[in-house]
Rosetta silent file (secondary structure, phi, psi, omega in degrees, C-alpha in Angstrom):
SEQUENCE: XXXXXXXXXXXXXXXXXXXXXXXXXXXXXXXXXXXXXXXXXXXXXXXXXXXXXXXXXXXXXXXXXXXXXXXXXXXXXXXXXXXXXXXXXXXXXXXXXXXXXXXXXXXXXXXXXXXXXXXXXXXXXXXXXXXXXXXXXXXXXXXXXXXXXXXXXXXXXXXXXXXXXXXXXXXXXXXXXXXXXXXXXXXXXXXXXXXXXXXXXXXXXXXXXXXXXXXXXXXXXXXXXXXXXXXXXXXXXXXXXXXXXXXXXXXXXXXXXXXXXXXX
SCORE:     score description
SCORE:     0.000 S_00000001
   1 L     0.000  140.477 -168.372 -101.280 -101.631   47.013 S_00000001
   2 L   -75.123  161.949 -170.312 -103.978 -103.936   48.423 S_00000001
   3 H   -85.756  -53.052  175.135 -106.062 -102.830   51.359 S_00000001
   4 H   -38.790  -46.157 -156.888 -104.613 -105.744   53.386 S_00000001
   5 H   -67.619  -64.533 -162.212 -101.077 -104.596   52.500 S_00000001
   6 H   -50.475  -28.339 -179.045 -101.941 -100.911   53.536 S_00000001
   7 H   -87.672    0.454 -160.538 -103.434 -101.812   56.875 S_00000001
   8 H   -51.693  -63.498  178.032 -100.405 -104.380   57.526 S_00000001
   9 H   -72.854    7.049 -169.378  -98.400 -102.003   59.281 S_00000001
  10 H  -118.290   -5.434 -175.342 -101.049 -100.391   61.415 S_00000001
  11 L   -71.758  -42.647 -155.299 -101.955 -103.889   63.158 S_00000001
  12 H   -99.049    5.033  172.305  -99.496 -104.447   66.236 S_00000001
  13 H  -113.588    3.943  151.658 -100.299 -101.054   67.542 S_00000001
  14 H   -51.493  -64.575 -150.265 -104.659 -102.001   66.766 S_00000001
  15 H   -63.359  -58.365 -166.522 -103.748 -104.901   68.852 S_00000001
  16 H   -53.770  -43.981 -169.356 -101.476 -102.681   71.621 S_00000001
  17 H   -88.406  -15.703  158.152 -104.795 -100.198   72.173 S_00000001
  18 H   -71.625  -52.471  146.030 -106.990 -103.166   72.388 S_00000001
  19 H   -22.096  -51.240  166.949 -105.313 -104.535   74.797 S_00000001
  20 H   -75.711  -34.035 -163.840 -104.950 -102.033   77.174 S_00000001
  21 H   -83.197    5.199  170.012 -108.514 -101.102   76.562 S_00000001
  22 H  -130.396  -39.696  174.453 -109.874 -104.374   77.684 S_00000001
  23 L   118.886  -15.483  177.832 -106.790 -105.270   80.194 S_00000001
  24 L  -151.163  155.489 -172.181 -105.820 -108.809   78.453 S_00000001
  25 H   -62.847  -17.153 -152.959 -104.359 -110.191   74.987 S_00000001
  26 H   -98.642  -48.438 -151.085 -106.905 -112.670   74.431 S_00000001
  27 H   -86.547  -23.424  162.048 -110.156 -110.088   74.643 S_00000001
  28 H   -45.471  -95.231  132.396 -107.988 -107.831   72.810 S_00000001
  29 H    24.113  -83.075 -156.950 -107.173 -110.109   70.306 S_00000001
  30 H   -63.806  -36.549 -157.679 -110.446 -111.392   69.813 S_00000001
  31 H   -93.181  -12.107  172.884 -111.800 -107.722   69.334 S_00000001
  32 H   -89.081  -27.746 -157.235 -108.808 -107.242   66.521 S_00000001
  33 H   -83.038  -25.067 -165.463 -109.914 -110.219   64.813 S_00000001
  34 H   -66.911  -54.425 -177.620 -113.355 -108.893   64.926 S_00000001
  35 H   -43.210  -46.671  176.069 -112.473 -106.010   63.303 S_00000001
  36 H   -67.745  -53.685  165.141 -110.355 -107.606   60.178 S_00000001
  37 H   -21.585  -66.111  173.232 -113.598 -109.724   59.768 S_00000001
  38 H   -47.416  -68.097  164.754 -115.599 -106.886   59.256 S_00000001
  39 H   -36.299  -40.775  154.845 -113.058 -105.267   56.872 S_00000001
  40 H   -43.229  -50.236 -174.621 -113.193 -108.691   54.964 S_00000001
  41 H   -68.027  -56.715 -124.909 -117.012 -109.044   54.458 S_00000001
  42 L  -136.751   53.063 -174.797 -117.460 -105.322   53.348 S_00000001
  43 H   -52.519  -37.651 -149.429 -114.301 -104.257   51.909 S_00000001
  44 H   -87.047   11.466 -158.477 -115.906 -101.582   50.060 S_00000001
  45 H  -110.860  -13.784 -179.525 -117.482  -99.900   53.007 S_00000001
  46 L   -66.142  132.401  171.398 -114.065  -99.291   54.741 S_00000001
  47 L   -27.496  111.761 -176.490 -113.445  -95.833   55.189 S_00000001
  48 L  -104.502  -17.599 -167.089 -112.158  -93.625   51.733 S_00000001
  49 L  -105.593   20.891 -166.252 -112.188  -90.302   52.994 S_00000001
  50 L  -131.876  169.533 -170.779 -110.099  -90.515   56.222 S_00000001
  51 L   -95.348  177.725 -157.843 -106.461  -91.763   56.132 S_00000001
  52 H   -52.858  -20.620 -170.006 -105.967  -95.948   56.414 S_00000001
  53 H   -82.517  -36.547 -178.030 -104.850  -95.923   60.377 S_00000001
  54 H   -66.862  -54.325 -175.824 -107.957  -94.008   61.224 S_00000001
  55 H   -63.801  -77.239 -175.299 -110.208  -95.873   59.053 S_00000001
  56 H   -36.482  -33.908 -163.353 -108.908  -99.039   60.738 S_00000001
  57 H   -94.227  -33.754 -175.655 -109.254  -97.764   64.159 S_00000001
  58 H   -75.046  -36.703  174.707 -112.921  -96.320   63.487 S_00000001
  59 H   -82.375  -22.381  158.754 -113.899  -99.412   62.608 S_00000001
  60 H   -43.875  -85.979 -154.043 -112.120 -101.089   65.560 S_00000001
  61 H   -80.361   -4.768  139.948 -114.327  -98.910   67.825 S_00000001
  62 H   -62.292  -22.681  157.261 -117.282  -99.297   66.227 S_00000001
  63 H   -69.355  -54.407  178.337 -117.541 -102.894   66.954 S_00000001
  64 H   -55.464  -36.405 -167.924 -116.373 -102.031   70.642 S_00000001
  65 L   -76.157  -13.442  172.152 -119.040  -99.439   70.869 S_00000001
  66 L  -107.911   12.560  139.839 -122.112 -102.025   69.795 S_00000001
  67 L   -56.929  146.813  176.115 -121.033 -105.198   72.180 S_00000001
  68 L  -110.304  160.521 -145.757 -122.882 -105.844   74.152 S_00000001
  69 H   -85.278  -10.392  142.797 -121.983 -106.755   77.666 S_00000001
  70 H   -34.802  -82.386  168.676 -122.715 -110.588   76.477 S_00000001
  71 H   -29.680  -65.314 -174.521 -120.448 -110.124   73.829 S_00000001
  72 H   -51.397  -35.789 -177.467 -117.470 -108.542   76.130 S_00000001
  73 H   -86.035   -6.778  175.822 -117.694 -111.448   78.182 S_00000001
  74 H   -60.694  -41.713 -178.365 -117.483 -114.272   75.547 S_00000001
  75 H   -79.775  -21.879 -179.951 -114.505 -112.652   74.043 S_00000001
  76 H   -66.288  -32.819 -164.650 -113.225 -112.146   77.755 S_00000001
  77 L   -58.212   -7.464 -179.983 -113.768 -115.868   79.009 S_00000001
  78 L   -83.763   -8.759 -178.345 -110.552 -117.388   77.601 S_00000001
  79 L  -119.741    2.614 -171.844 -108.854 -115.620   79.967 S_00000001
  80 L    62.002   71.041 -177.277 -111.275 -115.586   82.889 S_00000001
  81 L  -123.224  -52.827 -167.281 -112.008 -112.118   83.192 S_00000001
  82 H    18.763  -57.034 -154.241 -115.992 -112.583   82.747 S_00000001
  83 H   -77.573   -2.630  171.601 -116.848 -112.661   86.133 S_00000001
  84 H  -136.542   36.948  -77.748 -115.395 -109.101   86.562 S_00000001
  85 L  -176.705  -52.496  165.519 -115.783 -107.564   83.267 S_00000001
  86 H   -56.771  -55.915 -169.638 -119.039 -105.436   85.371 S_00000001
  87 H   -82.851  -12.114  154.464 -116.696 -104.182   87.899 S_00000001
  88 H   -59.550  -86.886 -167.485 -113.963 -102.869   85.522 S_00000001
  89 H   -38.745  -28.347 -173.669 -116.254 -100.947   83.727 S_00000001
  90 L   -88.881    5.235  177.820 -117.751  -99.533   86.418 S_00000001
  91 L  -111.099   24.409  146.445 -115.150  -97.781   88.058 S_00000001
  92 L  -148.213  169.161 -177.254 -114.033  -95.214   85.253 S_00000001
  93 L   -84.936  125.530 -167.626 -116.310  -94.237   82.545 S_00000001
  94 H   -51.152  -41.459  174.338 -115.267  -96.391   79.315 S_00000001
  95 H   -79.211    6.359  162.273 -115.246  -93.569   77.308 S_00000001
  96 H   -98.630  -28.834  155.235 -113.062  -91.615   78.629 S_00000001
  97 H   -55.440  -46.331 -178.447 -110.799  -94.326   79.316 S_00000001
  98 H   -95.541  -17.409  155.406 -110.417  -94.846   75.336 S_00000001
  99 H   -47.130  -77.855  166.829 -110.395  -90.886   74.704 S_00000001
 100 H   -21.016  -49.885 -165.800 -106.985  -91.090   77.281 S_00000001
 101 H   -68.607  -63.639 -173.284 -105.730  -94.375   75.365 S_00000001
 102 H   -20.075  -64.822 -129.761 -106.512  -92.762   71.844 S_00000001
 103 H   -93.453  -41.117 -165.912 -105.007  -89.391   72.573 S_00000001
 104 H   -90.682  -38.012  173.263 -101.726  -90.448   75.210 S_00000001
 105 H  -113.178   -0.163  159.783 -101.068  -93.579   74.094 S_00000001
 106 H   -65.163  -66.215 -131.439 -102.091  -93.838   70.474 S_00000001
 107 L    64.613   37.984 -165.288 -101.644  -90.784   69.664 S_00000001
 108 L   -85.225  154.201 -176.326 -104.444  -89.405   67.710 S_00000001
 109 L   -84.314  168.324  165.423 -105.202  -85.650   67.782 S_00000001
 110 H   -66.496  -14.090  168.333 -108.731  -84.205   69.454 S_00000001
 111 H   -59.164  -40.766  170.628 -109.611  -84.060   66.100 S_00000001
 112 H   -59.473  -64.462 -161.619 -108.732  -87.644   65.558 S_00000001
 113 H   -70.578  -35.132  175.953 -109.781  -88.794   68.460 S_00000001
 114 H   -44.499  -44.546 -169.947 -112.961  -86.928   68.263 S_00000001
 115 H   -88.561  -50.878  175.445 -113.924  -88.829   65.245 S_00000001
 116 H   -57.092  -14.266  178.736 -113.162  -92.316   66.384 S_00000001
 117 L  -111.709    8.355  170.651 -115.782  -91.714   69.234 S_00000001
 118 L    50.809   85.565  139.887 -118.545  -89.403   67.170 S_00000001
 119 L  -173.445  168.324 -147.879 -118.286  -86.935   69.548 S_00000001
 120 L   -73.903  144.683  146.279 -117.537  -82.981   69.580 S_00000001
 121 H   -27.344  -62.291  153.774 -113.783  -81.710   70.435 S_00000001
 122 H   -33.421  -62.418  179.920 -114.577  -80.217   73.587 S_00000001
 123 H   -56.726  -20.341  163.841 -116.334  -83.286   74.561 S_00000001
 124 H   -84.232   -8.014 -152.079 -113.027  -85.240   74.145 S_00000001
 125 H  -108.527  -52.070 -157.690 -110.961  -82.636   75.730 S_00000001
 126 H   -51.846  -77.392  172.309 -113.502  -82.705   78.797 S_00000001
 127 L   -34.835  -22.454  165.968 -113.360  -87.053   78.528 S_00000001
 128 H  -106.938   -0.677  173.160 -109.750  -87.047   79.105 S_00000001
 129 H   -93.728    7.597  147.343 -109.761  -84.651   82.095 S_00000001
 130 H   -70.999  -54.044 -179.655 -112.065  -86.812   83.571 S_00000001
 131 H   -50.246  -53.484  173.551 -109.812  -89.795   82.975 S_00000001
 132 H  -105.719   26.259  141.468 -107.017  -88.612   85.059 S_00000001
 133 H   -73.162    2.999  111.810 -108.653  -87.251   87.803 S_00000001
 134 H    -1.649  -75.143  179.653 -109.294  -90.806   87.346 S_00000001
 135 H   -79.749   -5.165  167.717 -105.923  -91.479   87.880 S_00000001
 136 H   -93.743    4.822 -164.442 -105.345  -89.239   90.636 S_00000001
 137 H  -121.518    8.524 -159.249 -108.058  -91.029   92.522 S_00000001
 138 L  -100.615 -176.436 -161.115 -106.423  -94.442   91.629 S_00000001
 139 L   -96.012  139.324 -174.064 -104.861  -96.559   95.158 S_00000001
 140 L   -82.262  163.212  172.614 -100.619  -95.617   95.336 S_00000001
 141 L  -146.321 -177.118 -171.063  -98.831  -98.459   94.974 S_00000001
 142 L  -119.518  170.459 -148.155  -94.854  -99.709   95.120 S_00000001
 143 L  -157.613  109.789  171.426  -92.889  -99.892   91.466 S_00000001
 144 E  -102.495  140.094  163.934  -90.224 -102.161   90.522 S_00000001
 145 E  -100.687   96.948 -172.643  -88.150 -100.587   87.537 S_00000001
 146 E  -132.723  101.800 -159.145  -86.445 -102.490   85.505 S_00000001
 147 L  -133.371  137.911  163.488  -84.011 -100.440   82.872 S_00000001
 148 L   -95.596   17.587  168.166  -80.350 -100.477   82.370 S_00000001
 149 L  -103.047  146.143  175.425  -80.679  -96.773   81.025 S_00000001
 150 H   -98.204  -27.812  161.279  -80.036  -94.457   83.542 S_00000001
 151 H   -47.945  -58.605  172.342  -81.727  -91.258   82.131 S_00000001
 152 H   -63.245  -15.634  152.870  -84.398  -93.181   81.234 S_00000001
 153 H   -35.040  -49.013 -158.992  -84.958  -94.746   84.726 S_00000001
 154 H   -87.937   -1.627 -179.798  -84.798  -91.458   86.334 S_00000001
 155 H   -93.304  -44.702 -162.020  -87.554  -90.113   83.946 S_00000001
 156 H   -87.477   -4.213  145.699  -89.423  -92.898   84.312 S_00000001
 157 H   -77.955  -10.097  137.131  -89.342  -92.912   88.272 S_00000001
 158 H   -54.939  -27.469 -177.991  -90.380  -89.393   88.312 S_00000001
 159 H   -95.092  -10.096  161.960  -93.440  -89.551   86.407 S_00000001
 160 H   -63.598  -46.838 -166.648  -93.933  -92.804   88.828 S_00000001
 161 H   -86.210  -52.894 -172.507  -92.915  -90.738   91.985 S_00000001
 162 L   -58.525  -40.703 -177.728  -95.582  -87.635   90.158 S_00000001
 163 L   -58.395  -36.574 -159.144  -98.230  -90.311   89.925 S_00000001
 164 L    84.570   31.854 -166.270  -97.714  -90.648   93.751 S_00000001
 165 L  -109.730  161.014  164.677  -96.777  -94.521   93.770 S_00000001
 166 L   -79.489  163.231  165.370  -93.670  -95.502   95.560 S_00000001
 167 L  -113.908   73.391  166.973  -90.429  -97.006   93.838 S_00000001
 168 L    -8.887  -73.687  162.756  -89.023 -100.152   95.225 S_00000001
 169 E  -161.325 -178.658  160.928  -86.023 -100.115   93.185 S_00000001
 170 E  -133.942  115.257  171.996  -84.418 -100.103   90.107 S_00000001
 171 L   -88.920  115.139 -170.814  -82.990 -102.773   88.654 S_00000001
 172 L   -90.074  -14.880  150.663  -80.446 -103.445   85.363 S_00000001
 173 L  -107.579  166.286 -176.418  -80.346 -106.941   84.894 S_00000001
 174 H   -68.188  -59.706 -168.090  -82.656 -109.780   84.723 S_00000001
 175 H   -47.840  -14.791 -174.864  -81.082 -111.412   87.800 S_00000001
 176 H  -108.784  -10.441  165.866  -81.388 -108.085   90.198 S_00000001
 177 H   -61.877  -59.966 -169.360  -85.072 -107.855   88.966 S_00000001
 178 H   -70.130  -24.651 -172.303  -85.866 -110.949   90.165 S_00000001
 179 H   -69.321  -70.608 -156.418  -83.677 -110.581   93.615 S_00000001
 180 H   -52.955  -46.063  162.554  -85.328 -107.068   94.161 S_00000001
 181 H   -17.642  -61.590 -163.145  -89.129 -108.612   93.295 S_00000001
 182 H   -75.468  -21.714 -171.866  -88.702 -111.235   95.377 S_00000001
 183 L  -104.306   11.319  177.980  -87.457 -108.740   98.651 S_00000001
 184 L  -140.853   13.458 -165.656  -89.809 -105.820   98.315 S_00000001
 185 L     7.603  116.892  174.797  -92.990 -107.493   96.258 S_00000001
 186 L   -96.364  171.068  163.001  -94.208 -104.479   94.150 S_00000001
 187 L  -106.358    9.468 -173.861  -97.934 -104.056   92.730 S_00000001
 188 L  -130.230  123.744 -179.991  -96.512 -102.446   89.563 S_00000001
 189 E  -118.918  117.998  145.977  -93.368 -103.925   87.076 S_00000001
 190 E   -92.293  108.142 -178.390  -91.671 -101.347   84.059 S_00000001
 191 E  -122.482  155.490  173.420  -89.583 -103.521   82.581 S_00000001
 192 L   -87.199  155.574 -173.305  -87.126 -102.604   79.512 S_00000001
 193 L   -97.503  -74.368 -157.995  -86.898 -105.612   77.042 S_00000001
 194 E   -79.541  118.177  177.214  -83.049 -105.484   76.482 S_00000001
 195 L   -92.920  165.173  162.804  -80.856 -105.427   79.989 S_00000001
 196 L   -22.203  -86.055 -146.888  -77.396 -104.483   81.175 S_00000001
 197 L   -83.303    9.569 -169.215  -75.779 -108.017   80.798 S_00000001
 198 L    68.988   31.347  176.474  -77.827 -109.118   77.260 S_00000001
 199 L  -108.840 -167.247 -163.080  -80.278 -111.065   79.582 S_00000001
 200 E  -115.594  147.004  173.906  -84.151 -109.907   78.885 S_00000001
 201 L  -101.077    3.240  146.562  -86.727 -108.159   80.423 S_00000001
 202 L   -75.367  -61.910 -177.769  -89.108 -110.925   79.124 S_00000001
 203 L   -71.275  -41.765  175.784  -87.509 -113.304   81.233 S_00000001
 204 L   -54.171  -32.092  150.009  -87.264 -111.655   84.109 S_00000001
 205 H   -37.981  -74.169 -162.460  -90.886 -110.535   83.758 S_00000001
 206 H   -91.205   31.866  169.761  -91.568 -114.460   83.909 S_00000001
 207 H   -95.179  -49.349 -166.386  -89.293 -115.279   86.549 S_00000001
 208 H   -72.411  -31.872  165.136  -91.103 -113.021   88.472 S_00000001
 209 H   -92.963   11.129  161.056  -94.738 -114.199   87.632 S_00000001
 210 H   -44.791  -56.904 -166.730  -93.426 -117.152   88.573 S_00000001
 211 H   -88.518  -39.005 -167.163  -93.696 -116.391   92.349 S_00000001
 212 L  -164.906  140.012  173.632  -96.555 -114.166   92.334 S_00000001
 213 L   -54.025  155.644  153.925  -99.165 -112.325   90.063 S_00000001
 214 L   179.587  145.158 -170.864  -98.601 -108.500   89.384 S_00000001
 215 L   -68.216  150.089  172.979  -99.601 -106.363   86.451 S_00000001
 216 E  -128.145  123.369  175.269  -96.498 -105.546   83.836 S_00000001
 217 E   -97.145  110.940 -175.420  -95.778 -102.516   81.596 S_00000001
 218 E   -92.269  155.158  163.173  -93.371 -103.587   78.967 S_00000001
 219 E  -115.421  118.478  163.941  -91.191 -100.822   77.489 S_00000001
 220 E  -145.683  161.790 -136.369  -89.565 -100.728   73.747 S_00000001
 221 L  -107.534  -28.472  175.643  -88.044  -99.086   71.116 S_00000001
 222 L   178.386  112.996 -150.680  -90.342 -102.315   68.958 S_00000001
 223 L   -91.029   73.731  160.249  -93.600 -103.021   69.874 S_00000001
 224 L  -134.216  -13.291 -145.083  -93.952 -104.783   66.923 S_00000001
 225 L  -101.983  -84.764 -170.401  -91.695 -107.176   67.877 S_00000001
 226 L   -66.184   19.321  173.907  -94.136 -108.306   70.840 S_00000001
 227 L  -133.373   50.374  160.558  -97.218 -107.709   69.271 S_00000001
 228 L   -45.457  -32.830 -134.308  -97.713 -110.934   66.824 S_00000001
 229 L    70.296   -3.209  171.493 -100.200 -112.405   67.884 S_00000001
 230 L   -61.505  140.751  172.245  -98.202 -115.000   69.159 S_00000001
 231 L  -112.073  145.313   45.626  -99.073 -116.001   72.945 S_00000001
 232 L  -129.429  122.530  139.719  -97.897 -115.353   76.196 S_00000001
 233 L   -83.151  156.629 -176.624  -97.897 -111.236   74.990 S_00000001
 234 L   -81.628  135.807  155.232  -97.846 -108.164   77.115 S_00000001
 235 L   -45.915  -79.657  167.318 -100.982 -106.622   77.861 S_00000001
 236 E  -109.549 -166.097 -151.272  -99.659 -103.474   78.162 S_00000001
 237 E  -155.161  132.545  168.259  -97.148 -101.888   76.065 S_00000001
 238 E  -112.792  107.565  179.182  -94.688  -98.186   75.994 S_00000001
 239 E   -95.304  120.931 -172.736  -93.266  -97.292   73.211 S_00000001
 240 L   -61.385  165.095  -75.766  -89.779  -96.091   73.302 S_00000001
 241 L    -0.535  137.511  163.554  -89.301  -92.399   72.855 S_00000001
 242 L  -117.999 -158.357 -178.993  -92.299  -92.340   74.920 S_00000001
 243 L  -125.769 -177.064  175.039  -94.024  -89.123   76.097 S_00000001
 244 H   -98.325  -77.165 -160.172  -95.369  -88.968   80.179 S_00000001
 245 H   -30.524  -36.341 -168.946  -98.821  -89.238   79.067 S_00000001
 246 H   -71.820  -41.372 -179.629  -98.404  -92.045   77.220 S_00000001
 247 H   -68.341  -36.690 -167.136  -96.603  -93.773   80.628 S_00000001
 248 H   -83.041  -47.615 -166.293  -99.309  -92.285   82.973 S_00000001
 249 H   -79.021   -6.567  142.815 -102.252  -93.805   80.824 S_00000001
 250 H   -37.201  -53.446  169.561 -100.264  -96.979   81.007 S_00000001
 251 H   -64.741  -58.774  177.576  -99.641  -97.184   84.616 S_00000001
 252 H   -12.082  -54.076 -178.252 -103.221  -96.091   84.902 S_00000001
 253 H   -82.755  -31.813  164.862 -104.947  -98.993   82.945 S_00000001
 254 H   -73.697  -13.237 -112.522 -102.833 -101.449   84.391 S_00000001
 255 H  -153.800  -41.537 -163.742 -103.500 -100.544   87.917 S_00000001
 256 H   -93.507   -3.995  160.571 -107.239 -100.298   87.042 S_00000001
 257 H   -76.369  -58.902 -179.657 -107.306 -103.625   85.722 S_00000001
 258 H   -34.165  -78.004 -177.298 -105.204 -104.739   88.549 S_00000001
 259 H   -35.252  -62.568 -177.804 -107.658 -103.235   90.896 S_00000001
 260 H   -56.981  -44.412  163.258 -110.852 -104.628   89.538 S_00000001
 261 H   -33.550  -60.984 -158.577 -109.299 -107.840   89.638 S_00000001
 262 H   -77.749  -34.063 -169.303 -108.188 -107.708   93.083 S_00000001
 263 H   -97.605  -11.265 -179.129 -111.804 -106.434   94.031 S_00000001
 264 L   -60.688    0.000    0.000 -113.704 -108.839   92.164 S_00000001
């Protein structure tokens, strides 16, 4: 099997941690493409002793870790983030922010994770307890839900309610998403792809950004499905079974994007 083939299946979840780790699909994107470039010129230099997902992702963050702050905004400018590309970074420390991503929503061990960021075990262990008191320091906010499971609802408004943001409602169809959205405005959306009635949690998402910006957390059972490369994609992304870390450094990143935005 070809190196291309082997990294094939390791791509839409490359693309899901750049994404969150820059806050939009196109800088995201741009920072996956960099990476398969690299892997192109110098196939032979790609990682042999580690296994292929690692080796992908190490090289991934070796590109992130030598841009320069030029760089971030060139690949950021298709989406107009540029001009606030300074004030995102500065209000959590980046590297601890992609320790958290690695380890909660990737899922790489401190061992793993250790290695994509050359730095000791401890020192990642340290870097994500930084990250959420990060998140315990981020501004509460209200939370539209929008799931037609009801276990899963109520886990995922607890770990919502634990964060200390409020919950607006919860909503099971596309059509009560958009009703509640429109009568409570949240700053937060969890939307479910597949609804009650067979309508979508894509459209209702874009019903919703119709009327007014707000960051969106998609949730599915396959984020492969929504991670093509195809545009307009979700920033960020939860993959069903998820774990509550993986949902807290989600809300987190969205919120801190959100934030910078909003402050910019």
């Amino acid at each position: 099997m070809g190196l291309g083939s082997t990294l094939q299946p390791h791509l839409p979840f490359l693309r899901r941690y750049a994404r969150a780790l820059t806050g939009s699909q196109g800088a995201g994107d741009a920072y996956v493409r960099a990476t398969l470039e690299a892997i192109v010129a110098a196939p032979d230099e790609f990682p042999k002793d580690v296994a292929p997902r690692l080796g992908l992702y190490g090289i991934f963050q070796r590109i992130w870790s030598t841009s320069t702050e030029e760089d971030a905004r060139d690949l950021s400018a298709g989406d107009g983030l540029e001009a606030i590309a300074s004030a995102r970074l500065a209000r959590i420390t980046p590297v601890s922010r992609q320790a958290l991503l690695l380890a909660a929503m990737e899922g790489f061990s401190t061992t793993d994770t250790a290695y994509l960021l050359n730095l000791e075990e401890d020192e990642v262990d340290g870097l994500v307890d930084e990250a959420l008191a990060e998140i315990e320091a981020q501004t509460r906010t209200d939370v539209l839900i929008i799931e037609d499971e009801p276990i899963i609802a109520m886990d995922i408004e607890t770990i919502v309610r634990d964060l200390g943001h409020d919950v607006t409602a919860i909503a099971v169809t596309r059509d009560e998403a958009v009703k509640e959205a429109r009568a409570h405005r949240p700053g937060l959306v969890l939307a479910d792809i597949q609804l009650a009635d067979n309508s979508s949690g894509i459209d209702a998402v874009k019903d919703i950004l119709a009327d007014f910006d707000v960051p969106v957390i998609f949730i599915t059972a396959f984020p492969e499905r929504l991670l093509t490369g195809d545009r307009p994609e979700p920033a960020f992304l939860i993959t069903k079974p998820f774990q509550r870390a993986t949902v807290k450094a989600a809300i987190s990143q969205a919120l801190f994007f959100n934030s910078a935005t909003a402050s910019a």
